[in-house]
C-alpha positions as CSV (number, residue, x, y, z in Angstrom):
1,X,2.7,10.5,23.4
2,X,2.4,10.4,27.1
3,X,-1.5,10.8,26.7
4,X,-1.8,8.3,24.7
5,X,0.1,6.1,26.4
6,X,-2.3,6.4,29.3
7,X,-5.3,6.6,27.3
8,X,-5.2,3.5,25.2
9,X,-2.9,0.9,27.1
10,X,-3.5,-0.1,30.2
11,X,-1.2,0.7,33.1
12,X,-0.3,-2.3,34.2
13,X,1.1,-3.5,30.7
14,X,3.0,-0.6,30.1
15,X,5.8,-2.5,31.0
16,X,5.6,-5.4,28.6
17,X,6.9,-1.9,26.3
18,X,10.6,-2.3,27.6
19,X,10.4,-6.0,27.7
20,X,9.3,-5.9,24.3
21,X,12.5,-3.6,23.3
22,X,14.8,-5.9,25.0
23,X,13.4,-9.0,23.0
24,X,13.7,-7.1,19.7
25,X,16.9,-5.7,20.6
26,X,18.2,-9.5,21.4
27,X,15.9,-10.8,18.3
28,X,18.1,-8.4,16.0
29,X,21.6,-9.2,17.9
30,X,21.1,-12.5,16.6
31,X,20.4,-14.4,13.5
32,X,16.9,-13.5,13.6
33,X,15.5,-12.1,10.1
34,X,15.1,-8.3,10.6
35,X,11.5,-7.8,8.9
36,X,10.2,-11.0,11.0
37,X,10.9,-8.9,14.4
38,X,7.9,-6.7,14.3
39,X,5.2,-9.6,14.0
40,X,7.4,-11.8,16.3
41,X,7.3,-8.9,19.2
42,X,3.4,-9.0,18.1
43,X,2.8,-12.2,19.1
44,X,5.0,-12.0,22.1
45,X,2.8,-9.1,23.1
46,X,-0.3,-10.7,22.5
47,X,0.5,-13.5,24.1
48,X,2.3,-11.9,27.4
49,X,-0.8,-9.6,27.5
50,X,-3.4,-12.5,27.2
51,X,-1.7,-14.5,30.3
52,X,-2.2,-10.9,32.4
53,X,-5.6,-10.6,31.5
54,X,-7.0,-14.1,32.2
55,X,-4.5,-14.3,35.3
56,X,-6.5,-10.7,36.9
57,X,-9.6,-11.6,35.1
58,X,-12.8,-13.4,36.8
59,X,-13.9,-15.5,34.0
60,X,-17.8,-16.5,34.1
61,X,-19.5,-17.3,30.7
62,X,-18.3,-16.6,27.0
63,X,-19.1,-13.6,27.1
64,X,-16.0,-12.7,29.5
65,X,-13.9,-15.0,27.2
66,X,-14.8,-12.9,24.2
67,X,-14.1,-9.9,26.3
68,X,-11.0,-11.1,27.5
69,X,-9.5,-11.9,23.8
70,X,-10.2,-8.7,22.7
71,X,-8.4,-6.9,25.4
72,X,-5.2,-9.6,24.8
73,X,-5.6,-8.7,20.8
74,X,-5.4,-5.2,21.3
75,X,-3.3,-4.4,24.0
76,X,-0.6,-6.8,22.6
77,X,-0.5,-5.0,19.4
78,X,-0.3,-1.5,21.2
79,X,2.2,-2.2,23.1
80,X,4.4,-4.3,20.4
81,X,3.5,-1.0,18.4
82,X,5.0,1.3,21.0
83,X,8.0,-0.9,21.2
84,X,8.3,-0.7,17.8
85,X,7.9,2.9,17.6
86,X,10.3,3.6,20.2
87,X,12.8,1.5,18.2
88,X,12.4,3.7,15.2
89,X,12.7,7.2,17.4
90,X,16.2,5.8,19.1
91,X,17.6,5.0,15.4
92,X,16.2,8.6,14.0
93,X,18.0,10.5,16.6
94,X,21.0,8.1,16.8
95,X,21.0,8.7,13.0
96,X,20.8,12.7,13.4
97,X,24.7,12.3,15.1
């Protein structure tokens, strides 16, 4: 996992992976509906990852723009995903007590 980890995200966002968990963790303390928290940690990840990008990013025609909303698009759903997934391992094991 590892691998692909480094492969696909980029470095410097891995670490919108634990803020992602905490959100969903405080998302599902609360009221919040439980099948709403995956897309919710989406968007938070889409949108966390598109402030990075065009904060680090030299912006000089559309074609960067383009650019730039791709990388936001993707990266936010892979690292939502991994939070996700990470999620899911912690309540398999928990539930293998």
């Amino acid at each position: 996992m590892e691998e692909i980890l480094k492969e696909f995200v980029k470095p410097e966002l891995l670490i919108l992976i634990p803020v992602l968990y905490i959100i969903g963790a405080g998302l599902k303390v609360s009221k919040f509906k439980d099948n709403f928290i995956p897309v919710t940690l989406g968007v938070v990840g889409i949108l966390l990852s598109t402030i990075y990008v065009f904060a680090t990013t030299d912006i000089s025609g559309n074609k960067d723009i383009l650019m730039g909303i791709f990388i936001s698009l993707t990266q936010g759903v892979l690292v939502a995903g991994c939070s996700v997934y990470f999620n899911q391992i912690y309540k398999q094991l928990k539930k293998g007590d």
